[in-house]
Every structure is written in structure tokens, then in C-alpha cells.
C-alpha positions in Angstrom: -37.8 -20.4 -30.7 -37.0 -16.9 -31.1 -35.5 -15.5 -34.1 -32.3 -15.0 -32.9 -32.6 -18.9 -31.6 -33.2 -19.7 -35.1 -30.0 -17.8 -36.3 -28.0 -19.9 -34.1 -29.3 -23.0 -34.8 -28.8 -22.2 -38.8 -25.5 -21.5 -38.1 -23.4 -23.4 -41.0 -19.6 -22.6 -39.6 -18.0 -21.3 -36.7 -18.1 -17.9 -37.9 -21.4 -17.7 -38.4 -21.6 -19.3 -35.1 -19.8 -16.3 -33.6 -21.6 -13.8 -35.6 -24.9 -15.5 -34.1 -23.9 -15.7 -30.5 -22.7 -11.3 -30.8 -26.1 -10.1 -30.3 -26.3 -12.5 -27.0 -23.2 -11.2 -25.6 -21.2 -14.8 -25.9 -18.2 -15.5 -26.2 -16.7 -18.6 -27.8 -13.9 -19.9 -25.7 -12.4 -21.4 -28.8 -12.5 -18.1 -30.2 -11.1 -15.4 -27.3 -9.1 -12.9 -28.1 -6.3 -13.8 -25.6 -5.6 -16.4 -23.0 -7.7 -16.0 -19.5 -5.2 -18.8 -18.0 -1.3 -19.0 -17.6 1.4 -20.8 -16.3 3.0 -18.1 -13.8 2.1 -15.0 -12.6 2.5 -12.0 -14.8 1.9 -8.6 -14.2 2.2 -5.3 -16.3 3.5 -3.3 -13.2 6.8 -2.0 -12.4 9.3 -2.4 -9.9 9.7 1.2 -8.3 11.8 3.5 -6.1 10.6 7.5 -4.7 12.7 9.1 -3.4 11.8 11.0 0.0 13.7 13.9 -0.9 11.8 14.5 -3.6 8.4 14.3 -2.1 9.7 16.5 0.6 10.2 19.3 -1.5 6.6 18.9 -3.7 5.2 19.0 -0.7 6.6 21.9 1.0 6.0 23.7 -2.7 2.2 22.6 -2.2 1.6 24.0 1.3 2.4 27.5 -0.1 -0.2 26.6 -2.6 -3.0 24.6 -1.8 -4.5 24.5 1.7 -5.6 21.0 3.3 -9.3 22.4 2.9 -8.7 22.8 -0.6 -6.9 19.7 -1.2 -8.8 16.8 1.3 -5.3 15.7 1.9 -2.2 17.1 0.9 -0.6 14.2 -0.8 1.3 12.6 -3.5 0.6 9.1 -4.6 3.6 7.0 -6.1 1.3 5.9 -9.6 3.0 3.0 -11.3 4.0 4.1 -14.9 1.4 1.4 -16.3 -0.6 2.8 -19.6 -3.5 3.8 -17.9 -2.9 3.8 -14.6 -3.7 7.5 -12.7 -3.4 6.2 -9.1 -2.2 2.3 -8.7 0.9 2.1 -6.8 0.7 -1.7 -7.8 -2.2 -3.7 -8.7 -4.0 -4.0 -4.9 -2.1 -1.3 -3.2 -1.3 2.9 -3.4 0.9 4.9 -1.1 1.2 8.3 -1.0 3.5 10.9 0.6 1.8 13.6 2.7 1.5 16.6 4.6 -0.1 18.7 6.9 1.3 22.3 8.2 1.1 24.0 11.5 -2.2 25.0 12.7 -3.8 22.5 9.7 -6.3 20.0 10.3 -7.5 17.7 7.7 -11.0 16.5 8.1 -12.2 13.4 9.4 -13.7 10.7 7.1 -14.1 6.9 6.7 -14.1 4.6 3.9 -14.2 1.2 3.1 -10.3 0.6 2.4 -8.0 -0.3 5.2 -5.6 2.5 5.9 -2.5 3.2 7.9 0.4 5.4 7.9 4.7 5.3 8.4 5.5 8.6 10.7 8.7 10.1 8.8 9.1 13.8 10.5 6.8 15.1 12.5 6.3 18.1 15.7 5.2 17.1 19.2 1.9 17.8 18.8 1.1 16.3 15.2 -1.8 13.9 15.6 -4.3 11.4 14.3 -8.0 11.3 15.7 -9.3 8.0 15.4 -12.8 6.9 16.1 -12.7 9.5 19.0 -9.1 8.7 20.5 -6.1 11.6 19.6 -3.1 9.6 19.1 0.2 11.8 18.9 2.6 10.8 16.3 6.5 10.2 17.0 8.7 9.3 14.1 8.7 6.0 13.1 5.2 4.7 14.8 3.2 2.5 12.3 -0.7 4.4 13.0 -3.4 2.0 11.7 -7.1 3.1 10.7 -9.0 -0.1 9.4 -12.0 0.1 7.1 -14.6 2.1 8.2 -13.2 3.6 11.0 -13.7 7.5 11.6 -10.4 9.0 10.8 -9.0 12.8 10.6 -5.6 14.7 11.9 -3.8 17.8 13.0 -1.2 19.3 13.7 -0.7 21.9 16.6 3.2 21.4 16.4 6.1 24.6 15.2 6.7 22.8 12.0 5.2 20.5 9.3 4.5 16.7 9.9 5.3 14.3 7.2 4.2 10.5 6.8 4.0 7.7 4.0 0.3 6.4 3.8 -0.6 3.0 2.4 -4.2 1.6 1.2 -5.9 -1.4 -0.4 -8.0 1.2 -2.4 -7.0 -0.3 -5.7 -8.1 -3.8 -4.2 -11.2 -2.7 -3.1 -11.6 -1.0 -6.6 -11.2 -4.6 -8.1 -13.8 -5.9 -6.0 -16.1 -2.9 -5.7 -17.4 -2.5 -1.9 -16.5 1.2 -1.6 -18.5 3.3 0.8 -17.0 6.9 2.0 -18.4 9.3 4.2 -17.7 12.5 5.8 -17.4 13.9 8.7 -18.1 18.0 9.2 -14.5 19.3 10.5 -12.7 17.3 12.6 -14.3 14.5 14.9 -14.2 15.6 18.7 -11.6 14.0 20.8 -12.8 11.9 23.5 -9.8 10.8 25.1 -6.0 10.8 24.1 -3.5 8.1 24.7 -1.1 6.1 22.8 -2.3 3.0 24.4 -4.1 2.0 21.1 -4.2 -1.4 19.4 -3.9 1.1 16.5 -0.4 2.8 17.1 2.7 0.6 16.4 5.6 2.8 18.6 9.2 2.5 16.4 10.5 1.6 20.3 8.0 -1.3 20.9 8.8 -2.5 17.4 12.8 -2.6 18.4 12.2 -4.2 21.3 10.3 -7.0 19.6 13.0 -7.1 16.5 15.8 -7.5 19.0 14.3 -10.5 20.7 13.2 -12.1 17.5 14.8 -14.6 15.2 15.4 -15.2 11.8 12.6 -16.8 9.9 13.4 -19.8 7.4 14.3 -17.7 4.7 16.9 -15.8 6.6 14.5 -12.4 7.3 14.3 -11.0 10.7 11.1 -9.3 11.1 8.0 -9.3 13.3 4.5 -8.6 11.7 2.2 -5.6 12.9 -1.4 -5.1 13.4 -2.5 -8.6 12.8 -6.0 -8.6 14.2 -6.9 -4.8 12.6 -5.7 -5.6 8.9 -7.5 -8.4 7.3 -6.3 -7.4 4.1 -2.7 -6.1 4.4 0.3 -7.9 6.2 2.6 -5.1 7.5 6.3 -6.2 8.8 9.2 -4.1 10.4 12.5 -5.6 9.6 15.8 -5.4 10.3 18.6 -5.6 7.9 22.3 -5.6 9.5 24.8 -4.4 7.0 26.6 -6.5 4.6 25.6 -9.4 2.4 22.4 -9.4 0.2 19.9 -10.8 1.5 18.2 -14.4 -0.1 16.3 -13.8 -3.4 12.8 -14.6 -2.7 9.9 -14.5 -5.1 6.4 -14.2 -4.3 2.9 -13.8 -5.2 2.3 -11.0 -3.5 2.6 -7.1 -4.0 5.2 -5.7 -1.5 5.5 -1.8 -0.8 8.8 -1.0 1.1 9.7 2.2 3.1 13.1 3.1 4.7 12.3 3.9 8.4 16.3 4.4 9.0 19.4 3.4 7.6 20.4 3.5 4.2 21.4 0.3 1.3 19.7 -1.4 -2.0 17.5 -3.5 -3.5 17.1 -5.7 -6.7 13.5 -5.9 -8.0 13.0 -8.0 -10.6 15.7 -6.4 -13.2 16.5 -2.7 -11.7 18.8 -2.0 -9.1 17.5 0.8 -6.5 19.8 2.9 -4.1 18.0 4.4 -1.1 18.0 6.0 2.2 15.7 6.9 5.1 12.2 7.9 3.9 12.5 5.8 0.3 9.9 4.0 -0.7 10.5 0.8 -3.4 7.8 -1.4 -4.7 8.3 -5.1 -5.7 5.1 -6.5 -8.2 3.8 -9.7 -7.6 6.6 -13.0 -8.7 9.6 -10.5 -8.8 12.5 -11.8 -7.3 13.7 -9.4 -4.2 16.9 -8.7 -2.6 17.9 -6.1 0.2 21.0 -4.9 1.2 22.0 -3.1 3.7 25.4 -0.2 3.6 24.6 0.5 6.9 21.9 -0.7 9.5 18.4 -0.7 8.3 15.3 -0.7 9.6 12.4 -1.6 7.1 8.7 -1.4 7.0 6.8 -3.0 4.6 3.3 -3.5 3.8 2.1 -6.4 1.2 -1.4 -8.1 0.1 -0.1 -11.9 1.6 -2.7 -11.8 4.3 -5.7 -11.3 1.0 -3.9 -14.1 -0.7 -3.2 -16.7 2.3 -6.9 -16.2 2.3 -7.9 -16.8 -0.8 -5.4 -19.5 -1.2 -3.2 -17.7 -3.4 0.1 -17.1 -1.5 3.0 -18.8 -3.2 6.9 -17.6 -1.4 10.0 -19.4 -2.5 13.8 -18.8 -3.2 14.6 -17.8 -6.3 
């Protein structure tokens, strides 16, 4: 028996107990310093709302001053004001603003995380290079580049392009399989077309909305990139003007961005106003509510595909 064996076994109460086990790096589940287990879900993150607006002018201040060289990407992540957190949008997702000028490139990598991006504003010649293929951006096109896949962009446009970008880096963080490497410049095109299980076009995504219906919770929306994602479910929606829509509560963490139209949300307890370009964030069990001033189009982007895997997912009316 070793000595510290012996310690243990001579230990007369529970706190000498403890006291034994330190050294050992136990625990005594009797004895932890707060609950691992609880009845609901409970989170310290915040229900959100950026404003596009805003981001539009940090970013055109940022292009006079910083380069894409210098910056990787010229971005600005929407951080959750949780003590601590320097990136998080919520606890398995970030989304960040960003731009790239005319006559920019931004250099292609790949990483682990899934990636993809919401086209707000963008010249004829803005582009994505994924794995090879050039893929032109037009406003609204949902542009997917799943884990590991080579990924870089330009812009040979008259005037800035502007998108909303969206990653499970934080999930990956949790879980730790990050890998990133670089490419040196941008990666050669081999061919260009839109005819890409990775490009989402606002028009096909209409066109799908207007022949869909309503799902049982009243929500008329048709999911995107379902074999590419096997982390992230992304929806477009449409929200007609008028009435709030039912209060739902979920498990999952939901990131919502404006693609057109204008109306408001309730999140948990705060009230958000916003317009084309927003972006609002619901954390996991808050009750949600849209509603629309005028016709809306909505994208979102949520970890229920992670969950639904794991067993996790839990959606009902609040």
C-alpha cells in the first residue's frame, strides 16, 4: 500500500477524507462545489441584436486601415457579452460581419469547422473559390464551405462586398478536433459555375418557399444544405406581415439574419427591432417570437442537426 493509500484508509471523517483524496486529483461527489446536473436547460448567454448599419460603417472605417493581408479576414465577430467570452457568438456558434474591397483577395485556407456565409451587398464580380470552383456571389445566396474544404475569395467588382459569416468554431472548441492550414495566395480556379451543391441562390430559395407549407408549429421555411452540414441546420423563412408568430422554445442555439424586410423579435425577455442585414441571436430554451412590419425573409442558422444527433433536441410551444 503506498503512503498516500495509507492516508486514505486512516482517514477518520469526511474531511480528512477529502483532504486525502486532493493529492490524487478526486473529487467527492458528496462534496462538489456546484451541481453537474439540472432540471432545464440554462445557459449564461444572451439574447442579442447587431445592427447591420453598424457593421457597415466599422467596416468601411477598417478598409482604410488594415488590408485583408494584414487582417486574414476583415471581420467583426458579434461576441456574446458573457464574462469571459472574446469570440462566442453563443455557446456552439460565432458569426461575424465582413469585408473585402475591390481588387482584394483574402487567402485561401481550410479548417476543421463548417463554414458558410449570407451575401448582403456585393459587386458583380465578388467571389468565393472553393476547393477549385469560383462561385460569384449575388445578394442573398447562402455559400456553404464545409469542414476541411479549401476556401478563399475576391473581389474584382467597382465596390466593396459585404456578407454575414457563420461557424461551429466554438463547438469544435468544446470538442477539440481543430486542424487549419494554409494555402500560399489564393487557390487557382479550375472552373467557375454556380451549379454548386454549395451555393444556395435567394431565387431558388423563393421558389422553394412559395411552394412550401407551413410546418406544425405554424413556420414556413425550407432547410438548406442538408447533406454538406452535419453540424448546422440552416433555414430560409418567410414571415408575412402581421401577427407574432407562435412562441417556441428550444434546445438549440439559433442565429438569425434579416435577408429583406423589416419587423421584431422577443428573445427570452428583450424586445429587438430590425431591418435588412440584422442579425439576432436566441440561446438555447429561450422562448422566440417573430414579427413581421412588412414582408420578411429570414435566414437562420442553429446547432439542431448536432443535437438531433446526439439526442438532445427538445422544440415545444411555450
Amino acid at each position: 500500500m503506498s503512503d498516500q493509500a495509507a492516508i486514505i484508509a486512516n482517514a477518520s471523517s469526511l474531511d480528512a477524507l477529502r483532504v486525502a483524496l486532493d493529492p490524487l486529483d478526486f473529487m467527492a461527489g458528496w462534496n462538489k462545489h456546484e451541481p453537474s446536473l439540472w432540471k432545464e436547460p440554462r445557459t449564461a448567454y444572451k439574447p442579442m441584436h447587431w445592427t447591420y448599419v453598424d457593421a457597415k460603417i466599422g467596416l468601411d472605417v477598417a478598409g482604410r486601415l488594415i488590408n485583408a493581408e494584414q487582417a486574414e479576414r476583415r471581420n467583426l465577430f458579434m461576441v456574446n457579452p458573457v464574462p469571459g467570452n472574446h469570440y462566442d457568438t453563443l455557446k456552439t456558434l460565432v458569426s461575424a460581419y465582413q469585408m473585402i474591397l475591390p481588387g482584394e483577395t483574402a487567402r485561401t485556407h481550410r479548417h476543421s469547422p463548417n463554414a458558410l456565409r449570407l451575401v448582403l451587398d456585393v459587386a458583380d464580380a465578388c467571389y468565393t473559390v472553393v476547393d477549385g470552383v469560383r462561385i460569384d456571389m449575388k445578394p442573398g445566396d447562402v455559400l456553404l464551405t464545409p469542414g476541411n474544404c479549401w476556401h478563399g475569395h475576391g473581389n474584382e467588382g467597382s465596390r466593396p462586398g459585404y456578407w454575414i459569416d457563420f461557424l461551429d468554431v466554438p463547438l469544435v472548441h468544446l470538442i477539440e478536433p481543430m486542424f487549419l492550414d494554409f494555402w500560399d495566395g489564393l487557390q487557382p480556379v479550375e472552373k467557375t459555375s454556380r451549379d454548386s451543391s454549395f451555393v444556395f441562390p435567394l431565387e431558388q430559395s423563393l421558389a422553394r418557399l412559395a411552394a412550401a407549407s407551413p410546418d406544425e408549429h405554424g413556420r414556413l421555411r425550407v432547410q438548406l444544405g442538408a447533406d454538406d452540414m452535419p453540424t448546422l441546420g440552416l433555414y430560409m423563412a418567410k414571415l408575412a406581415a402581421g401577427a407574432w408568430s407562435k412562441p417556441l422554445r428550444s434546445t438549440e442555439n439559433q442565429v438569425f439574419a434579416i435577408v429583406s424586410g423589416e419587423g421584431e423579435s422577443r428573445i427570452g425577455d428583450r424586445h429587438f427591432h430590425w431591418k435588412r442585414g440584422d442579425v439576432v441571436v436566441a440561446p438555447t430554451w429561450s422562448v422566440v417570437s417573430h414579427r413581421a412590419s412588412a414582408d420578411t425573409i429570414m435566414f437562420s442558422v442553429s446547432d439542431d442537426v448536432t443535437q438531433m444527433k446526439l439526442g438532445f433536441h427538445r422544440l415545444e410551444a411555450a
